[in-house]
PAZAPA-4460 file (N, C-alpha, C; in steps of 0.05 Angstrom, whole numbers, plus 32768, in hexadecimal, padded with zeros to 4 digits):
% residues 291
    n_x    n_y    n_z   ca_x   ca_y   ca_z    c_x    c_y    c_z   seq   type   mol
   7C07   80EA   8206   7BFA   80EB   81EB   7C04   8104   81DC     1      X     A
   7C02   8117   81E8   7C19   813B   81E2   7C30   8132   81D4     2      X     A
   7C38   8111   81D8   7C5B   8113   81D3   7C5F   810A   81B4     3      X     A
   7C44   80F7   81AF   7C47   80EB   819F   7C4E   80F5   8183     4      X     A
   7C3E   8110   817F   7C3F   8120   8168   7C60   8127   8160     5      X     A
   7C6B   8130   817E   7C82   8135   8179   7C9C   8129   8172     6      X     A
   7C8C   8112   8183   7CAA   80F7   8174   7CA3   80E9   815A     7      X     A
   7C8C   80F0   8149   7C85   80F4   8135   7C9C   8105   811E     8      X     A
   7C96   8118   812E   7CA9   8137   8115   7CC0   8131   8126     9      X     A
   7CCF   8121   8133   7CEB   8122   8131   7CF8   8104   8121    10      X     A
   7CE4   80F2   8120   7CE2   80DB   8117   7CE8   80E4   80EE    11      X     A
   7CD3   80EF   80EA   7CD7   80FC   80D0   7CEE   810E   80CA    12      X     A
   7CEE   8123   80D5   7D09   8131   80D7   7D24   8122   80D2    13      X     A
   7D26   810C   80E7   7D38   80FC   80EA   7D3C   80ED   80CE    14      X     A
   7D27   80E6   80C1   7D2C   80DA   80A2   7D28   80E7   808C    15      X     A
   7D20   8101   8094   7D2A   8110   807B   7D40   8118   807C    16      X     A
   7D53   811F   8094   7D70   8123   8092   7D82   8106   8088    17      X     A
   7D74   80F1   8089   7D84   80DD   8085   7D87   80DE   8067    18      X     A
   7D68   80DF   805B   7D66   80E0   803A   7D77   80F6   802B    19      X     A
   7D7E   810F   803E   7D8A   812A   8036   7DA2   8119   8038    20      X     A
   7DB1   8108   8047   7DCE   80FE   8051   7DCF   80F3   8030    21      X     A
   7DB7   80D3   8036   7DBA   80C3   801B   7DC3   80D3   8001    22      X     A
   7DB1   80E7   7FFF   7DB2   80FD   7FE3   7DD7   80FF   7FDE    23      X     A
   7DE1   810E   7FF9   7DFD   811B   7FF0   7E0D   8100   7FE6    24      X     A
   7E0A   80E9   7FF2   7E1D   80D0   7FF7   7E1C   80C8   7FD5    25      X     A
   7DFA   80C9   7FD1   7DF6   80BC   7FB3   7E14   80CE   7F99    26      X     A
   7E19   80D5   7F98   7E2C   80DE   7F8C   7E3B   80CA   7F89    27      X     A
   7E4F   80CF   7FA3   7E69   80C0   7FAA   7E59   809B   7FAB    28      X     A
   7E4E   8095   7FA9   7E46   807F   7FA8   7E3E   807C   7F92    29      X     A
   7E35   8084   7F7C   7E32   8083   7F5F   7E53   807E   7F50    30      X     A
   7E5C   808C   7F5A   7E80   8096   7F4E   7E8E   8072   7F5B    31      X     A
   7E87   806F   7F6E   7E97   8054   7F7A   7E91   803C   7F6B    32      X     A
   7E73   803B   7F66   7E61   8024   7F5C   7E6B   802C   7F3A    33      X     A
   7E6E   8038   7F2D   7E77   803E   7F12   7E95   8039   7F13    34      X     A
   7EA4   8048   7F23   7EC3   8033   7F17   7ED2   802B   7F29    35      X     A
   7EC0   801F   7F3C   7ECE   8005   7F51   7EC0   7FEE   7F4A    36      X     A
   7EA0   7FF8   7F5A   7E8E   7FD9   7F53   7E93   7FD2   7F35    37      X     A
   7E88   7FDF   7F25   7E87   7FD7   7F06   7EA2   7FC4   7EFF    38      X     A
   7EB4   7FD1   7F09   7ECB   7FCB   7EF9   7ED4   7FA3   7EFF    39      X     A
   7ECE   7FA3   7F22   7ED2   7F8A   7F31   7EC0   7F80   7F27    40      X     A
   7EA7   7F83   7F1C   7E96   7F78   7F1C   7E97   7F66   7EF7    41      X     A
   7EA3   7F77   7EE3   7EA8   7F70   7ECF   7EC1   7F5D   7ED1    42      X     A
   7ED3   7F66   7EDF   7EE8   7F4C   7EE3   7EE3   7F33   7EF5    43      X     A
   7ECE   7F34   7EFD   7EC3   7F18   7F0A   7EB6   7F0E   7EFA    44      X     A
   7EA6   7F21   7EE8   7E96   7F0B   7ED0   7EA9   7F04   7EBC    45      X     A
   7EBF   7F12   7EBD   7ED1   7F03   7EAD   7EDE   7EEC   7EB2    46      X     A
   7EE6   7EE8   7EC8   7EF3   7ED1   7ECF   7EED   7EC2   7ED7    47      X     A
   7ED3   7EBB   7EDB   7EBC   7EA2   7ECD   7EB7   7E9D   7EB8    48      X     A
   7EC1   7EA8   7E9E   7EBB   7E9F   7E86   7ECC   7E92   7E76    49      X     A
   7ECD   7E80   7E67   7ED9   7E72   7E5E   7EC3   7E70   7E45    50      X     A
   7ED2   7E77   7E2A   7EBD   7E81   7E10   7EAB   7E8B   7E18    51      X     A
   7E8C   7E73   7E0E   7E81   7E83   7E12   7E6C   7E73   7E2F    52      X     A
   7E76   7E6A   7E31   7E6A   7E58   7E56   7E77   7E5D   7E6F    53      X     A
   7E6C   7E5F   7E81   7E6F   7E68   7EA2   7E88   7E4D   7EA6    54      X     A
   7E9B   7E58   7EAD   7EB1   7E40   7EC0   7EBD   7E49   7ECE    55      X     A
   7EC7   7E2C   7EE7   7EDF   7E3F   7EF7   7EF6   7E39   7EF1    56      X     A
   7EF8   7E28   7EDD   7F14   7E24   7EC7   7F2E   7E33   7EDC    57      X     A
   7F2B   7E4A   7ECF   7F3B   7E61   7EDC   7F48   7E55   7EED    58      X     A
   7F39   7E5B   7F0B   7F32   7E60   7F18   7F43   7E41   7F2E    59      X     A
   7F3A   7E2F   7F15   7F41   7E0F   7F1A   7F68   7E11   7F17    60      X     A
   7F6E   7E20   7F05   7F89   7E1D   7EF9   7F9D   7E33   7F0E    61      X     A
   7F86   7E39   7F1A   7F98   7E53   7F32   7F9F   7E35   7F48    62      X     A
   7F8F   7E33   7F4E   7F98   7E18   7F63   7FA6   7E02   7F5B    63      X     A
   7FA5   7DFB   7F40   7FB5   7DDD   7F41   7FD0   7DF1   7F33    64      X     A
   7FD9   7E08   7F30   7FF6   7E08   7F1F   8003   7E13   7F37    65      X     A
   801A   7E05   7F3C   8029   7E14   7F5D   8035   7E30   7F4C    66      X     A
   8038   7E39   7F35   8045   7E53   7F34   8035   7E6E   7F2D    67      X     A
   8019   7E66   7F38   800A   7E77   7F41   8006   7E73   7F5E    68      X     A
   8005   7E67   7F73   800D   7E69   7F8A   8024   7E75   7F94    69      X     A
   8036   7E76   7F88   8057   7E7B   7F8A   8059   7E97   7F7E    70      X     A
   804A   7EA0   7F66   8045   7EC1   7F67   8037   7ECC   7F81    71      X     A
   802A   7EC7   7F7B   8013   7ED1   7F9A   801E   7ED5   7FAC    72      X     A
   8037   7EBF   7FBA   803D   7EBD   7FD6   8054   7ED2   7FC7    73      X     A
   8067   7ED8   7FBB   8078   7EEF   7FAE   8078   7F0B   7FB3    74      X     A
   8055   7F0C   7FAB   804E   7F21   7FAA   8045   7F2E   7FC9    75      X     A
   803D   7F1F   7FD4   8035   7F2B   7FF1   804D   7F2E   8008    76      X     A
   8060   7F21   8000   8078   7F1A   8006   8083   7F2B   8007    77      X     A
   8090   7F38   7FE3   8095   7F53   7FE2   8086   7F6A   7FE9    78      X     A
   8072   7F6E   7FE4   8059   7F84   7FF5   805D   7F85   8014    79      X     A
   806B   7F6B   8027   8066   7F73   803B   8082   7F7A   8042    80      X     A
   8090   7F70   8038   80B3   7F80   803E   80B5   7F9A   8031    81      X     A
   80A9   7F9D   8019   80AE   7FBD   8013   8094   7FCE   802C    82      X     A
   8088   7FC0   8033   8076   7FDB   8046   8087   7FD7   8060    83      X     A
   8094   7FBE   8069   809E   7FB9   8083   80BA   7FDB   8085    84      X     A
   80C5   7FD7   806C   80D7   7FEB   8069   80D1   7FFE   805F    85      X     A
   80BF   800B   8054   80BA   8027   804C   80AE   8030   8067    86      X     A
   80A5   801E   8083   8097   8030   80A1   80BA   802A   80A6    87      X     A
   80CC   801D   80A9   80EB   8020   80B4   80F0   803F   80A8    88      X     A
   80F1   804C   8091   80F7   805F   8084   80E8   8073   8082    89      X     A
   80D4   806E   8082   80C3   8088   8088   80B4   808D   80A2    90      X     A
   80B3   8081   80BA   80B0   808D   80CD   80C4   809E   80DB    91      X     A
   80D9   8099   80DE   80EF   80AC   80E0   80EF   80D4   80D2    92      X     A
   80EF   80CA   80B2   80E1   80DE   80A0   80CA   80EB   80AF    93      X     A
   80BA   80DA   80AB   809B   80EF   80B4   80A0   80FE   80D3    94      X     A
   80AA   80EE   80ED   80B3   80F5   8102   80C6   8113   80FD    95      X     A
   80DD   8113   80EE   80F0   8129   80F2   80D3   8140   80E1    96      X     A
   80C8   8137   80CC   80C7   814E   80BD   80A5   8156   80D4    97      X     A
   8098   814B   80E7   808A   8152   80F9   8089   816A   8110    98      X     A
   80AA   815F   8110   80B6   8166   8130   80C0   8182   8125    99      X     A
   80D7   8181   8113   80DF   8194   80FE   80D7   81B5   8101   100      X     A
   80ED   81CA   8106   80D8   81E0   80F9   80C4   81E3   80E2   101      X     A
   80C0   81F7   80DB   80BA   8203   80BA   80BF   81F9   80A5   102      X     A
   80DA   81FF   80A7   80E5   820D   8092   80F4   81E8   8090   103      X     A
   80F9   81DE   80A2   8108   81C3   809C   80F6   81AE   809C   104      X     A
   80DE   81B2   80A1   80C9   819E   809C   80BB   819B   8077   105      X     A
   80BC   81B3   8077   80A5   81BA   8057   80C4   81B0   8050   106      X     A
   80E1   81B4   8051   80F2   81A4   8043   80F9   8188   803F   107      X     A
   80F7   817B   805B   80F8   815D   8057   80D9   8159   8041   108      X     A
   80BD   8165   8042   80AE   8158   8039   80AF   8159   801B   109      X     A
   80BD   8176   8016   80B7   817C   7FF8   80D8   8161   7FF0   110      X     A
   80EE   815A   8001   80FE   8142   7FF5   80F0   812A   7FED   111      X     A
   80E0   8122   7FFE   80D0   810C   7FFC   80C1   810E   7FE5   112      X     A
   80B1   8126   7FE4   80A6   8122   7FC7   80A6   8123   7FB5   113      X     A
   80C0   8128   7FBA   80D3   8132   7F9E   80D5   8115   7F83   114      X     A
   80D3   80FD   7F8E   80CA   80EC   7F75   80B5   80E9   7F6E   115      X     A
   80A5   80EF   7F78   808A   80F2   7F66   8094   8109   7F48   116      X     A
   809B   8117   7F48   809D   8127   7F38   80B6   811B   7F1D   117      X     A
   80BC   80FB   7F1E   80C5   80F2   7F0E   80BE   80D2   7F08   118      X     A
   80B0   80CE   7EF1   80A1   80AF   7EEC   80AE   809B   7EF9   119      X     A
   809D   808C   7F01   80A8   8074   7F07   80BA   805D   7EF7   120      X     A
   80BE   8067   7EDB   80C9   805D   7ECB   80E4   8062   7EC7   121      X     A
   80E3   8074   7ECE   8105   808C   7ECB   810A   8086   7EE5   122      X     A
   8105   8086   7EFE   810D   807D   7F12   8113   8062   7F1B   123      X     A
   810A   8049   7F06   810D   802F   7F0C   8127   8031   7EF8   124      X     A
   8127   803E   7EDF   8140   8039   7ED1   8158   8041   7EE3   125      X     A
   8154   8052   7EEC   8173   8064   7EFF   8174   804E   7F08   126      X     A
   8163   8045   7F1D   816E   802D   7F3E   817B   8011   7F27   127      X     A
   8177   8015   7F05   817F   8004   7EF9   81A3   8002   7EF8   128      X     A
   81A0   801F   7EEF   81C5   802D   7EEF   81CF   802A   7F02   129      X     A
   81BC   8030   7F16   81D4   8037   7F36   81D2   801A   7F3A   130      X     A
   81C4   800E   7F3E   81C8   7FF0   7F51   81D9   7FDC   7F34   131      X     A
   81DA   7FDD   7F23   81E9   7FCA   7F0D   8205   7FC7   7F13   132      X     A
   8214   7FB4   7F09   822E   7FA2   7F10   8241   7FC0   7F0B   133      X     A
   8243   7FC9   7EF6   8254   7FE3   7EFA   824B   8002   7EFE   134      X     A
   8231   7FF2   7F0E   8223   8011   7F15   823D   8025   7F26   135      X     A
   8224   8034   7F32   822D   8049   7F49   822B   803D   7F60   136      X     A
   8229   8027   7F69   8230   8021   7F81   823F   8007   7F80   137      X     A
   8242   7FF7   7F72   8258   7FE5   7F76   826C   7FF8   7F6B   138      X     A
   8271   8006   7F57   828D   8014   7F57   8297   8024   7F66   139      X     A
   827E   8030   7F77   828A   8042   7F8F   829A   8031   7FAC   140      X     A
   828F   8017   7FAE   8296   7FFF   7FBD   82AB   7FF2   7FB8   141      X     A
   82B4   7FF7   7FA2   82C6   7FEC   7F90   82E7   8000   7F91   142      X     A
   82E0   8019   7F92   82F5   8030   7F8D   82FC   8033   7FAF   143      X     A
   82EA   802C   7FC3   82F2   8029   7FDF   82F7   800B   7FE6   144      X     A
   82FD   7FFD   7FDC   830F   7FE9   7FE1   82F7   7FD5   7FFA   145      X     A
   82E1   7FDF   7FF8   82CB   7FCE   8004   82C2   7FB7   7FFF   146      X     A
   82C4   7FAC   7FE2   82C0   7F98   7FD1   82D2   7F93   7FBB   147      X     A
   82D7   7F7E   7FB1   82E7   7F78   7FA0   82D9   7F6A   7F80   148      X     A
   82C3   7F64   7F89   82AF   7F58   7F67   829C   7F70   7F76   149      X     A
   8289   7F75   7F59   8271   7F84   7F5D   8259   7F6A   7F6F   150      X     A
   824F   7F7A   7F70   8237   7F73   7F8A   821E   7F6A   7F6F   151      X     A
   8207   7F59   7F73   81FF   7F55   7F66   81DE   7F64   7F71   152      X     A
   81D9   7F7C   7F65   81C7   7F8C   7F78   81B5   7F93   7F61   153      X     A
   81B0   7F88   7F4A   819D   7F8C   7F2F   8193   7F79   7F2A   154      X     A
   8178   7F70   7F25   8174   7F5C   7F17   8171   7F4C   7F25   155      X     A
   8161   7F4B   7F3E   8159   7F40   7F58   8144   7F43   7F65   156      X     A
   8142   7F34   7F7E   812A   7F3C   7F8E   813A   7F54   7F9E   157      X     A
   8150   7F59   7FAE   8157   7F70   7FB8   8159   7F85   7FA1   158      X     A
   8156   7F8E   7F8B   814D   7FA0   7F7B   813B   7FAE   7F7E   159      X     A
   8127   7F97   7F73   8105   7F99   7F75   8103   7FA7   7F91   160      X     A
   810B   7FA3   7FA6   8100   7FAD   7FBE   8110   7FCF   7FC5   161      X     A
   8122   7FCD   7FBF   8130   7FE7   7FBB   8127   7FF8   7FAD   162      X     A
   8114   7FFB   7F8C   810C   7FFF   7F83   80E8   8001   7F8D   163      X     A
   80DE   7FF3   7F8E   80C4   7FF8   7F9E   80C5   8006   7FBC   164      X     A
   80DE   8007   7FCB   80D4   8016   7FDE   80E2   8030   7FE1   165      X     A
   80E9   8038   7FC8   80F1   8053   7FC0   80DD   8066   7FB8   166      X     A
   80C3   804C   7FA6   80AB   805A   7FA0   8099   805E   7FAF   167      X     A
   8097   804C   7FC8   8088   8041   7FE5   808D   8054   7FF3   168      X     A
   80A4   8065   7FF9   80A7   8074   8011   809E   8088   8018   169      X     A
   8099   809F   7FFE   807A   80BF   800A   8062   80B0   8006   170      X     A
   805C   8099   8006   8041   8087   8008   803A   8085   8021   171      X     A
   8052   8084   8033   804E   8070   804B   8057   809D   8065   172      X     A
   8062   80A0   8055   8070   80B8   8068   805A   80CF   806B   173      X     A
   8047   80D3   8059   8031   80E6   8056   8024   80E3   806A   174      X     A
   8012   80CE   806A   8004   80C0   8082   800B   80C3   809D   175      X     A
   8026   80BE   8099   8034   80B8   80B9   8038   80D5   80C7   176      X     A
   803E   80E6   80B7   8048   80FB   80BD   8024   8113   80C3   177      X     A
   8015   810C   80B0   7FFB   8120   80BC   7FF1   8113   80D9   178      X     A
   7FF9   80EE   80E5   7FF1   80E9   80F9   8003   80FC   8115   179      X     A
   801E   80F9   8105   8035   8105   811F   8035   811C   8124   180      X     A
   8028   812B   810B   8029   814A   8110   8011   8153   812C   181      X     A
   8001   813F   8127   7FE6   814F   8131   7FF3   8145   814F   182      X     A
   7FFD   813B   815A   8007   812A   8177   8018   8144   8183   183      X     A
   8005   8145   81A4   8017   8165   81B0   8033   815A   81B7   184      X     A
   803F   816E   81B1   805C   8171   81B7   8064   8168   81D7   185      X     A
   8052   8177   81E7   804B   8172   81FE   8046   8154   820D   186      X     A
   803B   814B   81FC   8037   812B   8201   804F   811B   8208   187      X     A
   8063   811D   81E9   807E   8113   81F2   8094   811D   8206   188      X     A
   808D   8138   820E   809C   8145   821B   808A   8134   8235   189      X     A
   8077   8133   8243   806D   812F   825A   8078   810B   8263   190      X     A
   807B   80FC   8248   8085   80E5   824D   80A4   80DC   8253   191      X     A
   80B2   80F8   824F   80D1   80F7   824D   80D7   8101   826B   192      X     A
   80BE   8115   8272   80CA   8121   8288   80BA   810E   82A1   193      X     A
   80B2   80FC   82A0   80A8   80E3   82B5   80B8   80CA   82B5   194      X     A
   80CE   80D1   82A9   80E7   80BD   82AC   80E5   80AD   828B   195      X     A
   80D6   80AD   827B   80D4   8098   8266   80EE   809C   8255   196      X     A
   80FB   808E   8247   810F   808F   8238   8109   8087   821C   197      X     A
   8114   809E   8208   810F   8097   81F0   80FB   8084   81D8   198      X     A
   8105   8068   81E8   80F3   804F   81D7   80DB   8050   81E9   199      X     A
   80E1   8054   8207   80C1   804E   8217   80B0   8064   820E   200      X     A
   80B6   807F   81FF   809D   8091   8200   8098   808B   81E4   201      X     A
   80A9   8081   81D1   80A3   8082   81B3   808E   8067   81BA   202      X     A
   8091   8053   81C7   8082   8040   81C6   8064   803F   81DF   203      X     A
   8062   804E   81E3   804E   8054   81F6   803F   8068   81F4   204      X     A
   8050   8081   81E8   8042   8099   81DB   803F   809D   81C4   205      X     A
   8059   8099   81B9   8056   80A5   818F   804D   8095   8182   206      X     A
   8056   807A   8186   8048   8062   8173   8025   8060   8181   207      X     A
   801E   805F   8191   8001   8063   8189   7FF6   8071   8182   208      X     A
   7FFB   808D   818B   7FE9   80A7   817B   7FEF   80A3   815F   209      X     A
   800B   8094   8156   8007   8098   813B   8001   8080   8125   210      X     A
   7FF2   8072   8138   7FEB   805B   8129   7FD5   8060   8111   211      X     A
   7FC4   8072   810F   7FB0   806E   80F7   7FBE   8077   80E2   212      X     A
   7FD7   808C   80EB   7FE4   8098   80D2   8001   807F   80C6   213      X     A
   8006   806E   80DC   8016   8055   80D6   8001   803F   80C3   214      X     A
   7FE8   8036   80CA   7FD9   8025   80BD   7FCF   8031   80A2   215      X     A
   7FBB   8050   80A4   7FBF   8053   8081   7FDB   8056   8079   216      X     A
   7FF0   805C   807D   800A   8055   8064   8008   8034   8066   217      X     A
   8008   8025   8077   8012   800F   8074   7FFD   8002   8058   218      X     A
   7FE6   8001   8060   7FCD   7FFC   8054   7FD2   8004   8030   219      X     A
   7FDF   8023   802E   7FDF   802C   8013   7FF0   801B   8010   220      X     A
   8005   801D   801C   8022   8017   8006   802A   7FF6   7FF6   221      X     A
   8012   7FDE   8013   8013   7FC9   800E   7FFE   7FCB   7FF3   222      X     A
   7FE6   7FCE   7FF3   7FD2   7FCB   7FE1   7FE2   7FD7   7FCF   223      X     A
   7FEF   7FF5   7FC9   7FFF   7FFC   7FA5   8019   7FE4   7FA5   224      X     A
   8019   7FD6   7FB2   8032   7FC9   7FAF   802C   7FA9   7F9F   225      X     A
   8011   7FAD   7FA6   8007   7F90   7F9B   8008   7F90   7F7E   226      X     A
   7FFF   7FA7   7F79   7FF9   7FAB   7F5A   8012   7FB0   7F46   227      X     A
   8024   7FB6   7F5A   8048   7FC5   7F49   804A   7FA3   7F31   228      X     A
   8056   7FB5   7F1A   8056   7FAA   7F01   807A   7FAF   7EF2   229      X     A
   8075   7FD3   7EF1   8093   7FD6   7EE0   80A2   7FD3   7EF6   230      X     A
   80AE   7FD9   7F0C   80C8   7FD8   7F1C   80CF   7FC3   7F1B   231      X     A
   80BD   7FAD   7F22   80C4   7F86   7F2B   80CA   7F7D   7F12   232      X     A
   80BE   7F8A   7EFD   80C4   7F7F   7EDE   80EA   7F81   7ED8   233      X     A
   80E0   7F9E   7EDB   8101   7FAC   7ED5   811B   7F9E   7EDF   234      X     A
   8117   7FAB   7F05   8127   7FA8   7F1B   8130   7F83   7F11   235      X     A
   810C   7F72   7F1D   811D   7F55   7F28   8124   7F48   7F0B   236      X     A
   812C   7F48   7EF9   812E   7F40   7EDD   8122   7F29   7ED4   237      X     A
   8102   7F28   7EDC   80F1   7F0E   7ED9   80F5   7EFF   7EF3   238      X     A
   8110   7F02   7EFE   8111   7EEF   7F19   80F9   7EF3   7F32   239      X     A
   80EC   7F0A   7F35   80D8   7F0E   7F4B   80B7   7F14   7F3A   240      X     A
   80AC   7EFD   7F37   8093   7F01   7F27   807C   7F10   7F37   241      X     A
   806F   7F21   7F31   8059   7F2D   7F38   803C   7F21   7F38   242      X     A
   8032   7F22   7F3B   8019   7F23   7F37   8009   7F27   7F1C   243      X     A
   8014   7F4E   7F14   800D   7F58   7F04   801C   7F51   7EE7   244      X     A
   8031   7F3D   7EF2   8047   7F31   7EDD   8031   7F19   7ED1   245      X     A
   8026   7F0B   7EE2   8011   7EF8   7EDC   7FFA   7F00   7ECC   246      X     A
   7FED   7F12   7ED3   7FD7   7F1F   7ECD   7FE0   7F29   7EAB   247      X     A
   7FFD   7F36   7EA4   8008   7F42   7E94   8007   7F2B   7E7A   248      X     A
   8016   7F0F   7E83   8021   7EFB   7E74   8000   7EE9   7E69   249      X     A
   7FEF   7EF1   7E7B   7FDA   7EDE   7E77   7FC4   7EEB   7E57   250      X     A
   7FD6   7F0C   7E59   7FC3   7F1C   7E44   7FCC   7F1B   7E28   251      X     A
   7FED   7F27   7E31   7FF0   7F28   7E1C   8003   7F0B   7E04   252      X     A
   8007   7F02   7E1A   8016   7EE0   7E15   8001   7ECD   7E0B   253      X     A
   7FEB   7ECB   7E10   7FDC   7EB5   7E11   7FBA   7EB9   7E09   254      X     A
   7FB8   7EDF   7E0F   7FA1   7EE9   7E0A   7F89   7ED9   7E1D   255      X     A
   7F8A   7ECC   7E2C   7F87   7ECA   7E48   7F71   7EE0   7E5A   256      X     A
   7F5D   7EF1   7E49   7F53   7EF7   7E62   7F48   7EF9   7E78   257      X     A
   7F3A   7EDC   7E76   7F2F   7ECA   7E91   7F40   7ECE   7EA5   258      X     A
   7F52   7EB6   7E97   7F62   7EB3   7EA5   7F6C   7ECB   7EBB   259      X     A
   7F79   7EE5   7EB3   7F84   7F00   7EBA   7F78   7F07   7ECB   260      X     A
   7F5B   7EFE   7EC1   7F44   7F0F   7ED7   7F47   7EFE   7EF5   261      X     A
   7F44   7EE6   7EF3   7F47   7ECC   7F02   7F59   7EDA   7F17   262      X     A
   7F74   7ED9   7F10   7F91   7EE1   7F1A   7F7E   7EF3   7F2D   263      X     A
   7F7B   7F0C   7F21   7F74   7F29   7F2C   7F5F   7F24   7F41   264      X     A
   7F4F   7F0F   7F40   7F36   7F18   7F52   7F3F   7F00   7F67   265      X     A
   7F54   7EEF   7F6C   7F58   7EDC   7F78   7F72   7EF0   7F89   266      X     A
   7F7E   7EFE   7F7F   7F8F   7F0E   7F96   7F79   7F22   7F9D   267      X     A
   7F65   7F34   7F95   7F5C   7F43   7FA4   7F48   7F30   7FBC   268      X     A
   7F42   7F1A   7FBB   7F37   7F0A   7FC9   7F41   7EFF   7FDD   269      X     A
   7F67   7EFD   7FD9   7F74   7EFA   7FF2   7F7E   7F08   8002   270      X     A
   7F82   7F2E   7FF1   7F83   7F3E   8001   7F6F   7F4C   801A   271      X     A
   7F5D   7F43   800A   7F44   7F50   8021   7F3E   7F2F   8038   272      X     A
   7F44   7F1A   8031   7F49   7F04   804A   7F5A   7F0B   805E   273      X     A
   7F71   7F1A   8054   7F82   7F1A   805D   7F7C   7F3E   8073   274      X     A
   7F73   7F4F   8063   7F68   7F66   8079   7F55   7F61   808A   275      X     A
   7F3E   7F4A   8084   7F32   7F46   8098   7F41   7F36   80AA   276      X     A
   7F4B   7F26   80AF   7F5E   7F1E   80BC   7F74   7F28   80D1   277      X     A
   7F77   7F3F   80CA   7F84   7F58   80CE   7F75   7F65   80E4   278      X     A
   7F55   7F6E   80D8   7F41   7F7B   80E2   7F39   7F6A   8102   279      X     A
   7F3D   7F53   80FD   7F29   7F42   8115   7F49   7F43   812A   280      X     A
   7F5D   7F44   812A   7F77   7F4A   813A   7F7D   7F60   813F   281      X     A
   7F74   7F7C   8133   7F75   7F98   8135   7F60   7FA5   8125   282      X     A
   7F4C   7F9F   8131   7F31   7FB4   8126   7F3F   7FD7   8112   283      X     A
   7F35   7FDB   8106   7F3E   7FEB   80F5   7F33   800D   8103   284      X     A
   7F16   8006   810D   7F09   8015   811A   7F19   801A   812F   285      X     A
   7F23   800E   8143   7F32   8016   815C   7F5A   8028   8153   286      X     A
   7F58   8025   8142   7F78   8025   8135   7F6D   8045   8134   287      X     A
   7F5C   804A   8122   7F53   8062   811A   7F40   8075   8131   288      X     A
   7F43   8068   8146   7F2E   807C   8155   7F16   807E   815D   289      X     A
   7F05   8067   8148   7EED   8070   814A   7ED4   8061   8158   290      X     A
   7EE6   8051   8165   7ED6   8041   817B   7EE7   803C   819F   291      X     A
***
């Protein structure tokens, strides 16, 4: 009977620290619900409307036209070859600049981020110069007797992807590299000196410790990849349609913005099918540690 009082005041205790928790969270949960929820939430009532009555019109015209199927499958297509190759290219990166002293690490990182510090617009025009019929690299191919016609490397789907995973790669290398850093030195050394060779310790030791820092880049670079607009415009010359090429044509072509919205909330509807999907084959929780 003595106890009861007391599991009383820890019972309370226990929910006023929760209400003190709720308090701090309310913030960041105010800030999410204002320009995440709000925002999804206005483009779903949009793209049920049709004037001024509820339809799925839209919605109807996404399924019967195959070249909205045929964007879609484009776009994930490209999203998953530019992330397949920005982890080819930047795990290597994040690895040296891990392993790296000082002084040669803060250097590979500050190369890497060195395009951020120039628009993505000025950087899609260059890969325009260099990859074009008398760019800088068919004439360099050309003056070494490597090729004899220029290469056709503009104005394509190999463009577009050259170009997006130039922008993709300190997306994917940031991540990878805070997972590799934190991994003891010692670890790989203890697997080298028990006979393992090269691929057996990278694949038994490095690639798992650095899997949460492999899954958020992979995770960023596919999701900013969905949304890419100017490079695919530029790069594939109309030949590799977007998504956001759809979304673009539906506004300002046709003034369309059911429709737009439609597009928009029907890929974020297949991206998150597609992570759960993901999730039920590799729990996200176990990738990260926390179960």
């Amino acid at each position: 009977m003595t106890d009861l009082p007391m599991e009383d005041a820890i019972t309370r205790a226990e929910r006023a620290e929760q209400r003190g928790y709720l308090l701090l969270f309310l913030p960041a949960l105010l800030l999410v619900g204002l320009f995440l929820g709000l925002p999804l939430g206005l483009l779903a009532f949009q793209s049920l409307r049709e004037g001024d009555a509820f339809s799925l019109v839209h919605y109807a015209r996404i399924f019967e036209e195959p070249i909205y199927w045929r964007t879609y499958a484009d776009t994930l297509r490209v999203s998953l070859w530019v992330t397949l190759l920005a982890i080819a290219l930047g795990f290597p990166l994040a690895y040296a600049a891990a392993i790296a002293s000082r002084g040669w690490s803060t250097l590979i990182l500050a190369l890497v981020m060195l395009p951020f510090w120039t628009s993505v617009l000025v950087r899609t025009y260059a890969w325009l110069v260099v990859l074009q019929r008398k760019g800088i690299v068919n004439s360099t191919l050309i003056a070494l007797g490597i090729i004899e016609q220029p290469l056709s490397l503009s104005h394509n789907y190999t463009a577009v992807l050259i170009g997006m995973v130039h922008v993709m790669v300190p997306f994917m290398v940031f991540p990878l590299y805070a997972a590799i850093s934190k991994i003891p030195a010692e670890l790989l050394q203890a697997g080298h000196s028990l006979g393992g060779g090269a691929f057996h310790v990278f694949r038994r030791v490095l690639l798992p410790l650095a899997l949460p820092g492999l899954f958020a880049g992979s995770v960023l670079v596919f999701i900013l990849c969905l949304g890419f607009y100017l490079t695919p415009e530029l790069l594939g010359g109309g030949k590799t349609i977007m998504v956001s090429s759809l979304v673009q044509r539906n506004v300002e072509l046709y003034l369309q913005f059911g429709a737009a919205s439609a597009v928009a909330m029907m890929l974020l509807m297949i991206v998150m099918l597609i992570f759960w999907g993901v999730d039920r084959i590799l729990p996200v929780e176990k990738i990260v540690g926390m179960r």
